[in-house]
C-alpha positions in Angstrom: 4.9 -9.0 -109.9 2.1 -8.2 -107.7 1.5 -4.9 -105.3 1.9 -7.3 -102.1 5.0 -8.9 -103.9 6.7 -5.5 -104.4 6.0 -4.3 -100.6 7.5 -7.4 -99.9 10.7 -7.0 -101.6 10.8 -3.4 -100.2 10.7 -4.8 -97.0 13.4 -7.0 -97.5 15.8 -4.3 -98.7 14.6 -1.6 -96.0 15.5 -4.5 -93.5 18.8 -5.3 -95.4 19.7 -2.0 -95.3 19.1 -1.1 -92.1 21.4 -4.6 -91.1 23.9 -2.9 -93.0 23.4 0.5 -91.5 23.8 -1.2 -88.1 27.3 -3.2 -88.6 28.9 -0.3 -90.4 27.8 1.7 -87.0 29.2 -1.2 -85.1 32.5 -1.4 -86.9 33.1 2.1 -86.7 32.3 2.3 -82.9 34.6 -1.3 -82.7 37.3 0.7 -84.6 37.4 3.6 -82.8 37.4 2.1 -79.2 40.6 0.0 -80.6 42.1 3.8 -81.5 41.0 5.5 -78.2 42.4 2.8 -76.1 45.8 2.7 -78.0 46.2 6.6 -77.8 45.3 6.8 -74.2 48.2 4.0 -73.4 51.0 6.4 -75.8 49.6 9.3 -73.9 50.0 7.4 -70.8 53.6 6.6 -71.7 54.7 9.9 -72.6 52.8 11.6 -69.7 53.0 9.8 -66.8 51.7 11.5 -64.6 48.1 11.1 -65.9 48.5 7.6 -64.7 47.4 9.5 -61.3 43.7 9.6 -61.2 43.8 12.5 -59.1 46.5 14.6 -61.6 44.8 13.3 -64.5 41.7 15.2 -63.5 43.3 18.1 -62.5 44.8 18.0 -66.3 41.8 17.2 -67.8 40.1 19.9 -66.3 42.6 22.4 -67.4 42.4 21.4 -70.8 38.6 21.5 -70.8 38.7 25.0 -69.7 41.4 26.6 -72.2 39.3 24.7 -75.0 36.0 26.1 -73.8 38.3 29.6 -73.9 38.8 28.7 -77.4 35.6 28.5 -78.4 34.6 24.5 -77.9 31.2 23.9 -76.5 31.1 21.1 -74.2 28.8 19.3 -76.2 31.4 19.9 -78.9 34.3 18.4 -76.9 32.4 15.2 -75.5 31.4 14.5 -78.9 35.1 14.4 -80.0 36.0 12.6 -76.5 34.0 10.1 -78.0 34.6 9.7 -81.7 31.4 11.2 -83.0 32.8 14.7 -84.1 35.9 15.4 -86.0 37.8 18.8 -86.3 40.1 19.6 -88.5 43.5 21.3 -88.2 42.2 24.3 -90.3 39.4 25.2 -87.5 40.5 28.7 -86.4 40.3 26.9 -82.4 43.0 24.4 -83.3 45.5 27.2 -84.8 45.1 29.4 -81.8 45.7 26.4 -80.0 48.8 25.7 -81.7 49.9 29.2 -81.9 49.3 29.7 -77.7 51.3 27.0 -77.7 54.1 28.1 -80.1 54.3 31.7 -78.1 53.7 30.5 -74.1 
């Protein structure tokens, strides 16, 4: 196999990996959209009240504050609005969270 056959092929898989890449970035955007719209209508069910813009905001903004008391940056929390940061239940914001909760 020649030099210019070899670049060639390495072409072809940098290009078939980089497809790749792109629909497994697709599907997981496509996947959580699907998740984010079905827990905003059960939130919207057992919340109604967020179904008022106005009140919804008021809530939001609430809850962006205590989180930002917690420790959240806002990068942090519009990266997790979004899909593109996870936390777990172990992170030392979440327990306080649950624990404010648990003693309010």
């Amino acid at each position: 196999m020649s030099q210019y056959d070899l670049c060639v092929a390495l072409l072809a898989e940098i290009t078939r990996c980089s497809i790749e890449h792109h629909k497994q970035a697709t599907d997981k955007q496509m996947q959580f959209a699907k998740f984010a719209e079905e827990q905003d209508r059960t939130f919207a069910q057992k919340v109604p009240e967020t179904r008022d813009r106005e009140k919804a905001g008021e809530i939001q903004t609430r809850a962006r504050e205590m989180l930002k008391s917690l420790g959240f940056s806002t990068e942090q929390l519009v990266r997790g609005w979004i899909g593109e940061e996870q936390f777990s239940l172990r992170d030392r914001r979440l327990q306080m969270l649950v624990y404010r909760c648990l003693t309010a």
